[in-house]
PyMOL Python script that loads the backbone (N, CA, C, O; Angstrom):
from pymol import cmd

cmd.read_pdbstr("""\
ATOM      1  N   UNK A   1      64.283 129.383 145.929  1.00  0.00           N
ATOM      2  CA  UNK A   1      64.211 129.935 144.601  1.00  0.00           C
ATOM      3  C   UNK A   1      65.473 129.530 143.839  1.00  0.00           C
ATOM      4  O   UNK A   1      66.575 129.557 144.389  1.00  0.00           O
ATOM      5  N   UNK A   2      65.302 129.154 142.566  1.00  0.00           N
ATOM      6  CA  UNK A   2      66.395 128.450 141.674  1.00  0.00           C
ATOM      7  C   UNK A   2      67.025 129.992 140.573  1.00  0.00           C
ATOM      8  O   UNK A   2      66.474 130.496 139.594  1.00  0.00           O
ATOM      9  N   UNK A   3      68.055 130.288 141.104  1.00  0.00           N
ATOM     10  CA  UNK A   3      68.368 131.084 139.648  1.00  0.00           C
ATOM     11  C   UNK A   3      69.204 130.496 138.245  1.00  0.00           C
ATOM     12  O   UNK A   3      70.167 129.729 138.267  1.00  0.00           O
ATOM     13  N   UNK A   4      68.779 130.877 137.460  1.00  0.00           N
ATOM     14  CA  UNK A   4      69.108 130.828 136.155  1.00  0.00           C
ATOM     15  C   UNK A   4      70.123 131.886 135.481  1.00  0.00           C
ATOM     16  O   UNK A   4      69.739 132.985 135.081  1.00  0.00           O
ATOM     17  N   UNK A   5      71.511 131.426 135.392  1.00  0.00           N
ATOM     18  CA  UNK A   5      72.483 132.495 134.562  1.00  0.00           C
ATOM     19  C   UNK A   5      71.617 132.824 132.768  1.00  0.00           C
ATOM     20  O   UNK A   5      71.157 132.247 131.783  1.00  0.00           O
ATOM     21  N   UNK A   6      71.899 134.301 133.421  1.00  0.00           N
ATOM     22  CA  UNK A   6      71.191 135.027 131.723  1.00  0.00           C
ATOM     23  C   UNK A   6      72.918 135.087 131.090  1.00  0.00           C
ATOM     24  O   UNK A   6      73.945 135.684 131.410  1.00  0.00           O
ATOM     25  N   UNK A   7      72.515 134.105 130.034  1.00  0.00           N
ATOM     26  CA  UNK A   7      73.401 134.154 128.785  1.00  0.00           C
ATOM     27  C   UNK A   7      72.813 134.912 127.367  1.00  0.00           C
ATOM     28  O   UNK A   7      72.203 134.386 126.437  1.00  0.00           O
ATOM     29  N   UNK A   8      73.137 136.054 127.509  1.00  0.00           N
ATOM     30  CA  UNK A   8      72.784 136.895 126.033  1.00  0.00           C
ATOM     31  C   UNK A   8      73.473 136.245 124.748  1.00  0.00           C
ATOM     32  O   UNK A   8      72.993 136.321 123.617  1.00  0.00           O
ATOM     33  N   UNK A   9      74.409 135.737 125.005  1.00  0.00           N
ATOM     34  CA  UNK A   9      74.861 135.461 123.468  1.00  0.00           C
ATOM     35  C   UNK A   9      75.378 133.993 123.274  1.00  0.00           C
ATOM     36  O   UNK A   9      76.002 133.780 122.235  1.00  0.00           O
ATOM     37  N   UNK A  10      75.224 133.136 124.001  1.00  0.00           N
ATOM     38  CA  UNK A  10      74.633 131.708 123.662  1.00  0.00           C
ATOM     39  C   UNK A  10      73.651 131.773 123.502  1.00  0.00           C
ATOM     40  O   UNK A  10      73.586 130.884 122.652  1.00  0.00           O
ATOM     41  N   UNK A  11      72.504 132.169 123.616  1.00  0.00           N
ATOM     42  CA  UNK A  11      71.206 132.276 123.252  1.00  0.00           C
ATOM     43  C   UNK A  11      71.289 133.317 122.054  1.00  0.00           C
ATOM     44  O   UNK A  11      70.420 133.092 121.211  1.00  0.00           O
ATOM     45  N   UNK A  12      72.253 134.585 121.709  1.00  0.00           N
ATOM     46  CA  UNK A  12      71.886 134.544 120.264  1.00  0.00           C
ATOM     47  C   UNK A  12      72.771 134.195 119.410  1.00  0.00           C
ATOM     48  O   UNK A  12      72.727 134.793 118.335  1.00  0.00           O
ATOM     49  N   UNK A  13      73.889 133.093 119.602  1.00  0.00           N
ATOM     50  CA  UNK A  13      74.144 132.351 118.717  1.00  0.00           C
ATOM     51  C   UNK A  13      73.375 131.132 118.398  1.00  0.00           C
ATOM     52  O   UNK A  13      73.482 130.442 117.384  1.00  0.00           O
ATOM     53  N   UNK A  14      72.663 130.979 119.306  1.00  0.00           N
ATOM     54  CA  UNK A  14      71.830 129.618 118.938  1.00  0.00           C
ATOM     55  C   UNK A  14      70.913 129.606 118.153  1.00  0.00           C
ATOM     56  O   UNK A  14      70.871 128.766 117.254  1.00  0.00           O
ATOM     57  N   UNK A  15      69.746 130.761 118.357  1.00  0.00           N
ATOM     58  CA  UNK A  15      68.853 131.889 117.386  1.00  0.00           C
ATOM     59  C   UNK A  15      69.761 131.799 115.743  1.00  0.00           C
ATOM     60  O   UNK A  15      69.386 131.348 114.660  1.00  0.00           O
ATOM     61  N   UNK A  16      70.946 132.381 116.125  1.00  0.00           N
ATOM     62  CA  UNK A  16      71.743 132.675 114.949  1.00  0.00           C
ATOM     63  C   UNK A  16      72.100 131.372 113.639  1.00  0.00           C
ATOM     64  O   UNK A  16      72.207 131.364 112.413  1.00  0.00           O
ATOM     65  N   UNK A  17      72.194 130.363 114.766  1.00  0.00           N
ATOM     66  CA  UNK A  17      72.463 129.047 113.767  1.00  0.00           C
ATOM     67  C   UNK A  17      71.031 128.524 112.955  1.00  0.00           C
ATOM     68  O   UNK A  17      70.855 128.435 111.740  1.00  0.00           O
ATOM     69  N   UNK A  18      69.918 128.161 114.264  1.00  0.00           N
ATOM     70  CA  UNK A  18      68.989 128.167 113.654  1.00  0.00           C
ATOM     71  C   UNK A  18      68.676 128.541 112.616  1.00  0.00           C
ATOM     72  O   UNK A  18      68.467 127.746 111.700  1.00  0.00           O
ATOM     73  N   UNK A  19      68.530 130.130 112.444  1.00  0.00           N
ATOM     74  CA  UNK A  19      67.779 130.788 111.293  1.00  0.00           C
ATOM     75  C   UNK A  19      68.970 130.465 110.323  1.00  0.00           C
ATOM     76  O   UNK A  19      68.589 130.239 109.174  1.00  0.00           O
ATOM     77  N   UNK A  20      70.154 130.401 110.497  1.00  0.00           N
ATOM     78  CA  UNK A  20      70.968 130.173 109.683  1.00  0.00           C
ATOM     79  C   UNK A  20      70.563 128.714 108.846  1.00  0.00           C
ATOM     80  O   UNK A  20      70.466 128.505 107.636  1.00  0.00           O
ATOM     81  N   UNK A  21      70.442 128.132 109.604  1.00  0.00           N
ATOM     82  CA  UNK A  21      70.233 126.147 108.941  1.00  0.00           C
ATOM     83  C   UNK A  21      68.643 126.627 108.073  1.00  0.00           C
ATOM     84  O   UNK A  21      68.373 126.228 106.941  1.00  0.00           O
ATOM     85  N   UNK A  22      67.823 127.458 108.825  1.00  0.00           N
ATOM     86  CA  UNK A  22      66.880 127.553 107.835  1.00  0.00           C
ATOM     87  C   UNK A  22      66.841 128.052 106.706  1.00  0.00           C
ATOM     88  O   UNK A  22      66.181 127.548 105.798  1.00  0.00           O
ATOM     89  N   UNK A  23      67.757 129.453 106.538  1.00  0.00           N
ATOM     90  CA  UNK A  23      67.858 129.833 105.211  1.00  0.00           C
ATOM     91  C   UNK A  23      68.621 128.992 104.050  1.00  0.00           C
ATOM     92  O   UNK A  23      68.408 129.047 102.838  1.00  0.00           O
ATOM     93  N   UNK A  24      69.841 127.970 104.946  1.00  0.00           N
ATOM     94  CA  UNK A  24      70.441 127.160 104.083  1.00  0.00           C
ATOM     95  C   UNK A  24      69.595 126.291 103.383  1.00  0.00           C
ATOM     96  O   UNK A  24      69.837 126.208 102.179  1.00  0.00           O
ATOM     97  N   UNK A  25      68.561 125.546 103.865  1.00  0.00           N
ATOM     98  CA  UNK A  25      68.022 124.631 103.498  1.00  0.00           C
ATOM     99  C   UNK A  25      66.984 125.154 102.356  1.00  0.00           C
ATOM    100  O   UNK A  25      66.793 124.710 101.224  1.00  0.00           O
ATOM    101  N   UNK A  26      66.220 126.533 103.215  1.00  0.00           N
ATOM    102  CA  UNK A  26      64.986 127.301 101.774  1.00  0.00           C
ATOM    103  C   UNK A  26      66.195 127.129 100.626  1.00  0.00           C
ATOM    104  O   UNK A  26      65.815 126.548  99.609  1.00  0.00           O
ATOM    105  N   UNK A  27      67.695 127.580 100.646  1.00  0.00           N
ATOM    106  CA  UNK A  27      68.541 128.043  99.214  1.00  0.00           C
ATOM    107  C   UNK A  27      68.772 126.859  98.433  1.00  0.00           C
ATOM    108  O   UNK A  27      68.878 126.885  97.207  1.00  0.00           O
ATOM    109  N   UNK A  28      68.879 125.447  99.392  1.00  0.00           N
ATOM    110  CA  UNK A  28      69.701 124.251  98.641  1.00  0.00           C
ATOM    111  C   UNK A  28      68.561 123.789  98.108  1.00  0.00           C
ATOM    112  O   UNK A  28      68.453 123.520  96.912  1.00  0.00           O
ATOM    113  N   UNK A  29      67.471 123.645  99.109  1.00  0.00           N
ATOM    114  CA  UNK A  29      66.388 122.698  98.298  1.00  0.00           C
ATOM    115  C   UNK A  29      65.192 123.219  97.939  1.00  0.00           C
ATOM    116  O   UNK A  29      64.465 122.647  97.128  1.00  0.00           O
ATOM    117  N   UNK A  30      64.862 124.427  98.549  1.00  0.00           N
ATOM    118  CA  UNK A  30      63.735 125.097  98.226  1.00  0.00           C
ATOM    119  C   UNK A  30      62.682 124.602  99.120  1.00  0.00           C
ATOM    120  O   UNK A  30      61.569 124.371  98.646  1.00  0.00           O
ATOM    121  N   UNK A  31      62.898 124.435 100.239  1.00  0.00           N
ATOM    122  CA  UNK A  31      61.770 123.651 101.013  1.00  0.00           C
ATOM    123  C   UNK A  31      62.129 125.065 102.611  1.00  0.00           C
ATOM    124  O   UNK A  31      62.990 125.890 102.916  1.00  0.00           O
ATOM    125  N   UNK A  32      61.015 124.617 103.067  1.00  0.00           N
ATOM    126  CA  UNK A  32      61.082 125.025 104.833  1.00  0.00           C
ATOM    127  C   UNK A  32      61.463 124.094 105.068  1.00  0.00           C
ATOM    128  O   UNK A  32      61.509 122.991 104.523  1.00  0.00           O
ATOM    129  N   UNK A  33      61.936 124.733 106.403  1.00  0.00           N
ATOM    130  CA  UNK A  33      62.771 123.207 107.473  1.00  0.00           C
ATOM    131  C   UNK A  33      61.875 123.152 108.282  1.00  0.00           C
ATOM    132  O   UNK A  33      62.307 123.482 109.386  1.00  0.00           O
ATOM    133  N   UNK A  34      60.058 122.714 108.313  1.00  0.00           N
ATOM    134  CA  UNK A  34      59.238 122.106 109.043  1.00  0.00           C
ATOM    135  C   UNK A  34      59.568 120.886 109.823  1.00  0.00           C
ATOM    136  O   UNK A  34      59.288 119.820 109.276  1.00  0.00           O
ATOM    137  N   UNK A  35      60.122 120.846 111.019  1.00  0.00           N
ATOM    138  CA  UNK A  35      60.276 119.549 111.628  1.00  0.00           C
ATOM    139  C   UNK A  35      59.673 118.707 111.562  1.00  0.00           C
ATOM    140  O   UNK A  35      60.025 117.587 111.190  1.00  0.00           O
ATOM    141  N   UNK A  36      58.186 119.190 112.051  1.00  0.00           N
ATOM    142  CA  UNK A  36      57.538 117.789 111.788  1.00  0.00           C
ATOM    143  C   UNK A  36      57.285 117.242 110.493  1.00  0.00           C
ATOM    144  O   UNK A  36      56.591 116.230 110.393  1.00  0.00           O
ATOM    145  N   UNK A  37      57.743 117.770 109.552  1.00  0.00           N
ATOM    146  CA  UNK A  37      57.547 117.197 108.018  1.00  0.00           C
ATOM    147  C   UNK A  37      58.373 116.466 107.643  1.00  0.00           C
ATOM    148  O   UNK A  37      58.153 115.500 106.913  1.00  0.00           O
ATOM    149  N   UNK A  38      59.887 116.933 108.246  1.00  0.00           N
ATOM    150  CA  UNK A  38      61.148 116.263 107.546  1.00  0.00           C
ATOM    151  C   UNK A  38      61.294 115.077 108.868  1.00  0.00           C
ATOM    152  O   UNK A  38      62.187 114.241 108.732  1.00  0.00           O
ATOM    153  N   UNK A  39      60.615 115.027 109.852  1.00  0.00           N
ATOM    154  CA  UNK A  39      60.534 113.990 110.782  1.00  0.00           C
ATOM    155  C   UNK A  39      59.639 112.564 110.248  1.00  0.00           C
ATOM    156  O   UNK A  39      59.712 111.336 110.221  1.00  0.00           O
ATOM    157  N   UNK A  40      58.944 113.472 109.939  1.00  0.00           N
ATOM    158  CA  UNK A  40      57.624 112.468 109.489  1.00  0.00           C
ATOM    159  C   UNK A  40      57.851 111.756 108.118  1.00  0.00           C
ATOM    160  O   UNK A  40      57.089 110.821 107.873  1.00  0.00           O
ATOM    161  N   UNK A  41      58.568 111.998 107.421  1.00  0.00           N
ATOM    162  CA  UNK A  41      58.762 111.605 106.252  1.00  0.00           C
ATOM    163  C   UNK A  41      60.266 110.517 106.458  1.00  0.00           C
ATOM    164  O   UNK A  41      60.724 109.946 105.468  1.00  0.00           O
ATOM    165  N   UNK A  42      60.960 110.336 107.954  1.00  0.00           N
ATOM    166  CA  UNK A  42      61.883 109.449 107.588  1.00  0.00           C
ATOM    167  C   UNK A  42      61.480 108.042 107.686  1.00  0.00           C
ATOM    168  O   UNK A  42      62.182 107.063 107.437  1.00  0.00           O
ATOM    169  N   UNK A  43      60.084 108.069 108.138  1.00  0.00           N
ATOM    170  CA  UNK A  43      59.355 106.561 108.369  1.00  0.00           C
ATOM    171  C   UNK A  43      58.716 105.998 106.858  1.00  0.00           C
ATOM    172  O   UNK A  43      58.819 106.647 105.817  1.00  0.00           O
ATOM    173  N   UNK A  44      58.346 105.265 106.917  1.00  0.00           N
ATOM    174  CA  UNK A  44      58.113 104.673 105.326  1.00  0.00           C
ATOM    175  C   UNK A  44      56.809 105.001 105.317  1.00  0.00           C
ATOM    176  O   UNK A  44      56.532 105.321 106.473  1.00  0.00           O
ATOM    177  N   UNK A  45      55.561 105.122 104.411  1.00  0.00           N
ATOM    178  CA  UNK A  45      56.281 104.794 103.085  1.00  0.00           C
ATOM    179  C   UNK A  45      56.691 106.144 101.984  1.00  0.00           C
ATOM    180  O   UNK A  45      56.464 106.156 100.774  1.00  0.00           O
ATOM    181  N   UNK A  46      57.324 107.196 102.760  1.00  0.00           N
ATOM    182  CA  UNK A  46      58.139 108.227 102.359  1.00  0.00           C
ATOM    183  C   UNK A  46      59.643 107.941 101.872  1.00  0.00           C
ATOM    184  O   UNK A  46      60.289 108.895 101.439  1.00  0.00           O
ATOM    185  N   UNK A  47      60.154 106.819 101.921  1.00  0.00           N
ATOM    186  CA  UNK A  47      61.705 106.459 101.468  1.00  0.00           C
ATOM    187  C   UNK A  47      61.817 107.553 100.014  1.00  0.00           C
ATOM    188  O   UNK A  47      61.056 108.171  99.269  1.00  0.00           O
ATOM    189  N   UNK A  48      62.410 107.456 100.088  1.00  0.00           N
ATOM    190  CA  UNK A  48      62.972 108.451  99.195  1.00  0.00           C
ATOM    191  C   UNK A  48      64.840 108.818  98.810  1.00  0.00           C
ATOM    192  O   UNK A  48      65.599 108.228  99.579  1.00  0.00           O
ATOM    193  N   UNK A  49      65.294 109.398  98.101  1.00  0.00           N
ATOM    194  CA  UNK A  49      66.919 109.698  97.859  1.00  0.00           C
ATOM    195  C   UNK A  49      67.070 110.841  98.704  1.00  0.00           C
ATOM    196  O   UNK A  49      68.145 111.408  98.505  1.00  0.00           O
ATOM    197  N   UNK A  50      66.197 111.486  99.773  1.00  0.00           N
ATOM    198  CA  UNK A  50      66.542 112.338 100.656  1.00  0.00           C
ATOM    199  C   UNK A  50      66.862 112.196 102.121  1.00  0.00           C
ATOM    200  O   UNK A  50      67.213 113.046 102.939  1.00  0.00           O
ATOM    201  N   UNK A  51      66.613 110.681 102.260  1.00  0.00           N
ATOM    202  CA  UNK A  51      66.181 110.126 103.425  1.00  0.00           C
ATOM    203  C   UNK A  51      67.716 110.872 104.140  1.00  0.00           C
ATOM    204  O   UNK A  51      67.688 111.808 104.939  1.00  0.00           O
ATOM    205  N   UNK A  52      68.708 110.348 103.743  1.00  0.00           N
ATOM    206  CA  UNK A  52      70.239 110.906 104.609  1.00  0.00           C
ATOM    207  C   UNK A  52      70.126 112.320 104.971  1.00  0.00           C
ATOM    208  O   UNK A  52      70.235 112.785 106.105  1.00  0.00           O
ATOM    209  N   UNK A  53      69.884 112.981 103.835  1.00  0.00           N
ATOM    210  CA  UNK A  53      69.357 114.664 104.562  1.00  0.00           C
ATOM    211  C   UNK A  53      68.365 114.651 105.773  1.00  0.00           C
ATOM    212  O   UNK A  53      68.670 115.039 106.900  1.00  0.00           O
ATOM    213  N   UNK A  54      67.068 114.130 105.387  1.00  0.00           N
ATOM    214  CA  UNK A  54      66.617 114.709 106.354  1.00  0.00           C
ATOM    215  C   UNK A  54      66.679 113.693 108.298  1.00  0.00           C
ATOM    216  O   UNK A  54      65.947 113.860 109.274  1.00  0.00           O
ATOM    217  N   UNK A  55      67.600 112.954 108.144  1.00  0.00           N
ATOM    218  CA  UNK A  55      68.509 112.089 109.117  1.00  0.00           C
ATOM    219  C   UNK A  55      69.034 112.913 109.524  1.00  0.00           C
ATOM    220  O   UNK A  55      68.581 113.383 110.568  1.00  0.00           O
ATOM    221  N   UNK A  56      70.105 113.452 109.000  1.00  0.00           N
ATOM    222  CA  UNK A  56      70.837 114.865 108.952  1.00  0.00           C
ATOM    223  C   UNK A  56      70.474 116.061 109.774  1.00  0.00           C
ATOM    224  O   UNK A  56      71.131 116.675 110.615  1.00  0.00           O
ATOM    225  N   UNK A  57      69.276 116.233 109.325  1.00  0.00           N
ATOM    226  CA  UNK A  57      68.520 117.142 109.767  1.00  0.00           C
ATOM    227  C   UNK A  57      68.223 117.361 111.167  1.00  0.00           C
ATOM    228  O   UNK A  57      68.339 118.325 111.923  1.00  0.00           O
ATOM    229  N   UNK A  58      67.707 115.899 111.305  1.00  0.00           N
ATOM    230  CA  UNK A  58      66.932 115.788 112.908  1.00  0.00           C
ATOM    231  C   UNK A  58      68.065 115.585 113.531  1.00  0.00           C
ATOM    232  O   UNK A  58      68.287 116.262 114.535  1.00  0.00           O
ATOM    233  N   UNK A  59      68.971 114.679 113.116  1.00  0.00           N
ATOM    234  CA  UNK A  59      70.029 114.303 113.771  1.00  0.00           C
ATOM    235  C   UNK A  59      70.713 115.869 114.790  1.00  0.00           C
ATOM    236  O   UNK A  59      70.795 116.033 116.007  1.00  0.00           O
ATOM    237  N   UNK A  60      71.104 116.798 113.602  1.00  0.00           N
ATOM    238  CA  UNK A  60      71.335 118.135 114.227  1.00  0.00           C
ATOM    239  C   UNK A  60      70.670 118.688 115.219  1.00  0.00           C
ATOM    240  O   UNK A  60      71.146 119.205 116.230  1.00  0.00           O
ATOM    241  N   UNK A  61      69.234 118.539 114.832  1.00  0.00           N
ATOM    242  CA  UNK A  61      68.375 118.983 115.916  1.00  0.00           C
ATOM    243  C   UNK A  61      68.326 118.651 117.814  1.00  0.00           C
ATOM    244  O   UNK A  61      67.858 119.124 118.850  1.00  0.00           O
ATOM    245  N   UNK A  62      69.354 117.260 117.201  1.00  0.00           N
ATOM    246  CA  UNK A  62      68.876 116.693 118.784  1.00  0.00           C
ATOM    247  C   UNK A  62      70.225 117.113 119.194  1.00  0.00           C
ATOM    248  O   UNK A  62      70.587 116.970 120.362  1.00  0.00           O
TER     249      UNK A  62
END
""", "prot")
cmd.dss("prot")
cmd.show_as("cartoon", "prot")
cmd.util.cbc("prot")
cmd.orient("prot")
């Protein structure tokens, strides 16, 4: 049997950033931070003047 250390609060700072990056993004641009939308849109023919944001975006994610 494999145990797993329970970390309560790396897990809710991580929660914490998350929802955090999401409310930033609803305030700056008025959008959800749908991954697969802002993923899907860095391939063409979506080019756009947002492309560095949502680079940005995923980039964070990973």
């Amino acid at each position: 049997m494999v145990a797993t250390s329970f970390t309560p609060m790396a897990s809710l700072m991580g929660g914490a950033l998350i929802g955090l990056s999401a409310v930033l993004l609803m305030w700056a641009k008025g959008r959800v931070a749908g991954v697969s939308g802002i993923a899907a849109r860095l391939f063409p023919p979506y080019e756009d003047g947002e492309f560095a944001g949502r680079l940005a975006f995923v980039a964070g994610l990973v």
